[in-house]
Structure formats: C-alpha cells, structure tokens
C-alpha positions in Angstrom: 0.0 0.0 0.0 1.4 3.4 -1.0 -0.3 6.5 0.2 1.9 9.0 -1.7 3.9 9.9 1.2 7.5 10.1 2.2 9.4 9.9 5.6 13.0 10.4 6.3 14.6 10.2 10.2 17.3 11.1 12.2 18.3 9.8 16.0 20.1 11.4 18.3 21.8 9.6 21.4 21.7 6.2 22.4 20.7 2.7 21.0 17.7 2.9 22.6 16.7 5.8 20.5 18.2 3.9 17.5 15.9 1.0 18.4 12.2 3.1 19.0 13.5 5.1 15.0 13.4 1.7 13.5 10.3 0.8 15.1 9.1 3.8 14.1 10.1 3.6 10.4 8.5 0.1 10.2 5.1 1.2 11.6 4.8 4.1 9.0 6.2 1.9 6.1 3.2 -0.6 6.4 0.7 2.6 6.4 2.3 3.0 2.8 5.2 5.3 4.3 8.0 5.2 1.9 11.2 5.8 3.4 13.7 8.7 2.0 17.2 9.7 2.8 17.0 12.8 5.4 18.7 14.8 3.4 16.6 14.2 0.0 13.4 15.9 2.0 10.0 14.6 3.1 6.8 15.0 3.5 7.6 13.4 7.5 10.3 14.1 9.1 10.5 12.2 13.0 13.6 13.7 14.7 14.6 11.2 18.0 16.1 13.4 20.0 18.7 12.9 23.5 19.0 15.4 26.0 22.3 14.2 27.9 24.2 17.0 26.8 23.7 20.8 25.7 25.5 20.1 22.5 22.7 17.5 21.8 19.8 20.0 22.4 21.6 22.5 20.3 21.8 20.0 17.3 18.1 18.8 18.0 17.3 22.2 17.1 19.5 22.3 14.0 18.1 19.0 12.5 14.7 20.8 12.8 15.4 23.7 10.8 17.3 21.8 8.0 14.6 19.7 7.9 12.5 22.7 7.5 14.5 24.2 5.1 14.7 20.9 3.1 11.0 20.3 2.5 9.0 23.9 4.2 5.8 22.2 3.7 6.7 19.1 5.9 5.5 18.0 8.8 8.1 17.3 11.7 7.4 15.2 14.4 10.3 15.2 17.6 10.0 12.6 19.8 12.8 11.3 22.3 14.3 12.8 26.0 14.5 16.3 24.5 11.0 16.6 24.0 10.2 14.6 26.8 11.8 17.0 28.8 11.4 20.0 27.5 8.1 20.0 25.2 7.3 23.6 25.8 11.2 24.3 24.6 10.5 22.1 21.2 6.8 23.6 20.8 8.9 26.9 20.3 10.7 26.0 17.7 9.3 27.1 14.6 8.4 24.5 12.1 7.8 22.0 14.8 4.1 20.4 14.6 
C-alpha cells in the first residue's frame, strides 16, 4: 500500500533511540510510508532526540530547521528525551508540529 507519502529520520543519542526510529520507520512503512534519505526531504520528518548533553539539544534544534528548510511544507514530528523533557522548549521551535 502506497499513500503518496515520504518519511525520512534522524536519531540522536543512544541505541535505545536507534531502536524506538526503527520501530518507528517500520510502523509508517506498512501505512504506505515510503522511506527517504533525510537529506533528500519529506513529507515526515520524525527527529529522536537525547538530552544528555547541551551540544545534543543545540543540534536537535539544528536538525529541525534543516529539515524545514529541506522540505517547508513538511510535517516534523520530535519525539525522544528532549521533547520529553522540555516539550514547551521544542513547541517553540518554529516548524515544529
């Protein structure tokens, strides 16, 4: 089933955030998802993001806006200890739906 739509990821941090972007990835691809290169652009972008550091927050928010800047009319989804922790922080960030 193809529904049109593309989806490209990126993970930050650990494998545990590696793990939950594959599951991820699979669970779109059998709603017709098909999977792109992040850097060819999307229709869905799903950043996993880690919050261990300050330099991983700071790159969080520079995925986003090349992901925006990629594809402007895409929809980005950020999941992961970042926007665990800090969902008012990522809801700030423009582009972020």
């Amino acid at each position: 089933m193809f529904n049109g739509k593309t989806s490209a990821f990126y993970t930050l941090g650990c494998k545990l955030n590696f793990s939950e972007t594959s599951t991820i990835a699979r669970q779109l691809k059998e709603i017709g998802f098909v999977k792109k290169e992040f850097n060819d652009g999307a229709d869905l972008f799903v950043i996993n993001t880690c919050s261990v550091t300050e330099n991983a927050n700071k790159e969080c928010r520079r995925i986003i806006r090349k992901a925006k800047k990629k594809s402007p009319n895409s929809f980005v989804v950020v999941t992961g200890c970042f926007a665990q922790l800090k969902p008012e922080s990522i809801s700030e960030i423009n582009g972020v739906d």
